[in-house]
C-alpha positions in Angstrom: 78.3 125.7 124.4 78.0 125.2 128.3 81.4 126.3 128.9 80.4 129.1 127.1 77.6 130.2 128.9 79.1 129.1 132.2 81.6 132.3 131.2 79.5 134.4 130.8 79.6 134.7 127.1 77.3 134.3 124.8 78.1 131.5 121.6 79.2 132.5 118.4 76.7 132.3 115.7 78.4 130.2 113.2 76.5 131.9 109.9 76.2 135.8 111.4 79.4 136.9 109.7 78.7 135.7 106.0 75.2 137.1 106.7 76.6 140.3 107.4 79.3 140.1 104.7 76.6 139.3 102.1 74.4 142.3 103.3 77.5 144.6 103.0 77.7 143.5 99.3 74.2 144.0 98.2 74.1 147.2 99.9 77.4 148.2 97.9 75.1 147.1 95.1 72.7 149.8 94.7 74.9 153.1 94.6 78.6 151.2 93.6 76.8 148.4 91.3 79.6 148.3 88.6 82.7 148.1 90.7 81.1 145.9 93.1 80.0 143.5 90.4 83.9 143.7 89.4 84.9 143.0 92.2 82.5 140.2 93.7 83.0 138.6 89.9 87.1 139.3 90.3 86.9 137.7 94.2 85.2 134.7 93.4 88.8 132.9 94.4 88.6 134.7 97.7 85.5 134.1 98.6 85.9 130.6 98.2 88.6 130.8 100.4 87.0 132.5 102.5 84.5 129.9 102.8 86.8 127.1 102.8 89.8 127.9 105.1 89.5 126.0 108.4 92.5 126.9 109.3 92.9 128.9 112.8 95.3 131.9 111.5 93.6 131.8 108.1 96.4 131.5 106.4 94.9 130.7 103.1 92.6 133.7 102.7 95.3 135.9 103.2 97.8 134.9 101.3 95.0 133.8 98.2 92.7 137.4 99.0 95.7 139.6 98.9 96.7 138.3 95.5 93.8 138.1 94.2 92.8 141.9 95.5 96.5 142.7 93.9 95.2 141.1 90.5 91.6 142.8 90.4 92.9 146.1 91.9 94.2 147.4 88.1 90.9 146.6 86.5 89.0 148.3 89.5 91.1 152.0 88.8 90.4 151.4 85.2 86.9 151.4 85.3 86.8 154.0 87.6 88.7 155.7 84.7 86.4 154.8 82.3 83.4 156.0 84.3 82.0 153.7 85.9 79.5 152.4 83.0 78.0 149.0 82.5 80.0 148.9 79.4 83.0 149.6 80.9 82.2 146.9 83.6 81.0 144.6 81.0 84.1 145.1 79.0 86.5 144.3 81.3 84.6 140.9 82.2 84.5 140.3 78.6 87.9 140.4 77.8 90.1 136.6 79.0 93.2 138.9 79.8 91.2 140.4 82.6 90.3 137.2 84.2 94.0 135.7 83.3 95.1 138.6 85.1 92.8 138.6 88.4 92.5 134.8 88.8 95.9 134.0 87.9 97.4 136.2 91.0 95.0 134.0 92.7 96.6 130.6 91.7 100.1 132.5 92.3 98.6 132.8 96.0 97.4 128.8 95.8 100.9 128.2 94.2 102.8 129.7 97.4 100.3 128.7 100.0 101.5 124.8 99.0 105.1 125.7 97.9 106.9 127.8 100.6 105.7 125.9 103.4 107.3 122.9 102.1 110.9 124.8 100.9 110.9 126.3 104.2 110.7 123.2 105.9 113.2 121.0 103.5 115.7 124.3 104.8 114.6 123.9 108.2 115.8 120.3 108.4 119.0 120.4 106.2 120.2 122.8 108.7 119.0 120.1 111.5 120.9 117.9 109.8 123.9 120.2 109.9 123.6 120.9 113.5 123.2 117.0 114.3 126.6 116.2 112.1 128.4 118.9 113.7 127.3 117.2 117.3 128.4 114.3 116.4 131.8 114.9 115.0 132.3 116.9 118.6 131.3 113.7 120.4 134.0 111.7 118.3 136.5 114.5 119.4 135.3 114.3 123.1 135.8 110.8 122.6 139.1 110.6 121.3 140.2 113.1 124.2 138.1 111.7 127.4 137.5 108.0 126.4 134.7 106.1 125.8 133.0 106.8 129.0 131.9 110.4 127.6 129.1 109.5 125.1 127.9 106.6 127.9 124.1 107.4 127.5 123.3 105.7 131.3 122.1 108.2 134.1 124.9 109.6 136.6 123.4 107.8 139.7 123.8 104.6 137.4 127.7 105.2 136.4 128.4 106.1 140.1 127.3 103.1 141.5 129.1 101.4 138.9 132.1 102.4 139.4 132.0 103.0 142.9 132.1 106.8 143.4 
């Protein structure tokens, strides 16, 4: 906080974005109240997210919010269709395919968040691995060329006082 003031800036409050973010949703409340209820009830995964992710580049809210906006987005543009009723809103909450539909493409975002990270990374170092057997049969052929000397891992100052150069 000093270094911050010493810059001339003034500290981040912690809280001020969720405060804004929750008055944002209860003013959507009053003239959109059933697709924001959809929605906030559709969300709930990326909200947690939202509220969980300490992660610098947030990497988990995105790849979690934009599934789950992908898996509420259908039932949002159908009850625009329908008219935006209670009933409608009501009716897509009460039917399991709905929330199979909107929180599943959020456990599809969970599932890659832990998945591709790791498959990424076993590809990463198998091709390491490639790289590192490939350097080592060229030091066998340097070897078998130049001698023994070639792969000596000692510094140059060392091998030329060694052998007198």
């Amino acid at each position: 906080m000093a270094k911050a003031k010493a810059a001339g800036k003034a500290p981040k409050a912690k809280g001020s974005g969720m405060m804004i973010f929750f008055m944002i949703i209860i003013g959507c409340l009053v003239p959109f109240g059933m697709p924001t209820l959809l929605v906030c009830m559709g969300l709930l995964p990326t909200l947690v997210a939202l509220v969980t992710d300490t992660d610098e580049h947030r990497s988990s809210l995105a790849t979690i919010g934009y599934l789950n906006v992908a898996g509420v987005l259908p039932f949002l543009i159908e009850l625009w269709q329908k008219g935006q009723t209670m009933e409608a809103a009501v009716g897509i909450l009460r039917d399991p395919l709905s929330w199979v539909i909107m929180l599943g493409s959020a456990g599809i975002g969970h599932l890659m968040l832990y998945t591709i990270p790791v498959i990424v990374g076993s590809m990463v170092l198998m091709r390491q691995e490639a790289r590192l057997r490939t350097l080592r049969e060229g030091i066998k052929q340097l070897e078998s060329i130049w001698g023994p000397d070639v792969t000596n891992a000692l510094s140059l100052d060392i091998v030329r006082q060694h052998k007198g150069v």
